[in-house]
C-alpha positions as CSV (number, residue, x, y, z in Angstrom):
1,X,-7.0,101.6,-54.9
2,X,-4.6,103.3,-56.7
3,X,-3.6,106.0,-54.2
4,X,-3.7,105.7,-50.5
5,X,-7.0,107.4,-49.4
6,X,-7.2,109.7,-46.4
7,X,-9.1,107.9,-43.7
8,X,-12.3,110.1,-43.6
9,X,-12.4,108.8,-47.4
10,X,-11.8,105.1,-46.6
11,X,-14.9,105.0,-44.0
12,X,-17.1,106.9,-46.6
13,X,-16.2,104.5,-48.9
14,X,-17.2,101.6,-46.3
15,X,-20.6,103.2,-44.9
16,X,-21.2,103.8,-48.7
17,X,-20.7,100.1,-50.0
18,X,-22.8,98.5,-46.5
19,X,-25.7,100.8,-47.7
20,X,-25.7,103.5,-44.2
21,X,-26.7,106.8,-43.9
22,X,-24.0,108.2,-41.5
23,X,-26.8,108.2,-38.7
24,X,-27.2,104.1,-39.1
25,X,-23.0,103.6,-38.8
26,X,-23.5,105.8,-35.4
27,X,-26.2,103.6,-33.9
28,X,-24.5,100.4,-35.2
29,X,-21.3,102.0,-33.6
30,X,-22.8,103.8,-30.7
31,X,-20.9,106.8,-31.9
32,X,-22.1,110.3,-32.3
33,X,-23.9,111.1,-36.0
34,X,-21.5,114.0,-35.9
35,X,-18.1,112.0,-35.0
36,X,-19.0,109.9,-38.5
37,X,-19.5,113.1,-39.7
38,X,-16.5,114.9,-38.8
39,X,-14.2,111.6,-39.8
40,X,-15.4,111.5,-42.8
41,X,-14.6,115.7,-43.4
42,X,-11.2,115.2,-42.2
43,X,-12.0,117.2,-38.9
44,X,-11.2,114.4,-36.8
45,X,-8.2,112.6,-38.7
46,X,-7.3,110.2,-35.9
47,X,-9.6,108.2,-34.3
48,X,-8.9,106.0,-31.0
49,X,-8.5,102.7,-31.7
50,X,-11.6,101.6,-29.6
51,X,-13.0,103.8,-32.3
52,X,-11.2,102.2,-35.0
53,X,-12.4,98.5,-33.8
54,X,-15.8,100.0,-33.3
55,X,-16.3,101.3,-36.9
56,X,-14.9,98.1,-38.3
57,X,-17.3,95.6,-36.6
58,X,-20.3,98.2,-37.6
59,X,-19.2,97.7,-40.5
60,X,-18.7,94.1,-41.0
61,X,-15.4,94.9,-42.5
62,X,-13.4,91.8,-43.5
63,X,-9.7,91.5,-42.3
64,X,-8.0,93.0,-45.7
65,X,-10.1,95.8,-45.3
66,X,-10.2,96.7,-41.2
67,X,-5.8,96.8,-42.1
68,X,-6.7,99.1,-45.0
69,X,-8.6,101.5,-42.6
70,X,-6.6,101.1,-40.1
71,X,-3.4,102.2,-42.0
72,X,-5.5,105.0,-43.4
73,X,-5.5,106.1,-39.9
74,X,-2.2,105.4,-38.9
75,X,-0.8,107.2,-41.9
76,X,-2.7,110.1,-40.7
77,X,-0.7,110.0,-37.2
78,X,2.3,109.5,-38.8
79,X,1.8,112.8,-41.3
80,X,2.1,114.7,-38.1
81,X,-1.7,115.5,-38.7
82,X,-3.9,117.2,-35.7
83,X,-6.9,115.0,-34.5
């Protein structure tokens, strides 16, 4: 991508291309509906990395891209942003 996406736009993008509703990533990731939710909005900007690895293997992310989310959220942290 051209730019370097926020996170919450880099797991959209994810659940979008596997096909799930933010309801199946949840259950696949035994998070909350509203955590996805609230990632995705940019309410929650950085996620644990439990969470990070959990949303990844949901996803069946493929190394290039689990370094792509992950430095999503890492720029976040490093921007000084609020969780």
């Amino acid at each position: 991508m051209a730019r370097q996406q926020r996170f919450g736009e880099r797991l959209r993008h994810y659940r979008e291309a596997a096909g799930y509703s933010q309801e199946e990533l949840a259950d696949r990731a035994g998070l909350s509906a509203n955590a996805i939710s609230a990632l995705e909005r940019g309410e929650r900007k950085r996620p644990y990395p439990d969470t990070l690895r959990r949303l990844a293997e949901a996803l069946g992310l493929s190394e290039d891209a689990r370094s792509e989310l992950a430095a999503a959220a890492v720029g976040a942290r490093d921007a000084g942003m609020a969780p």
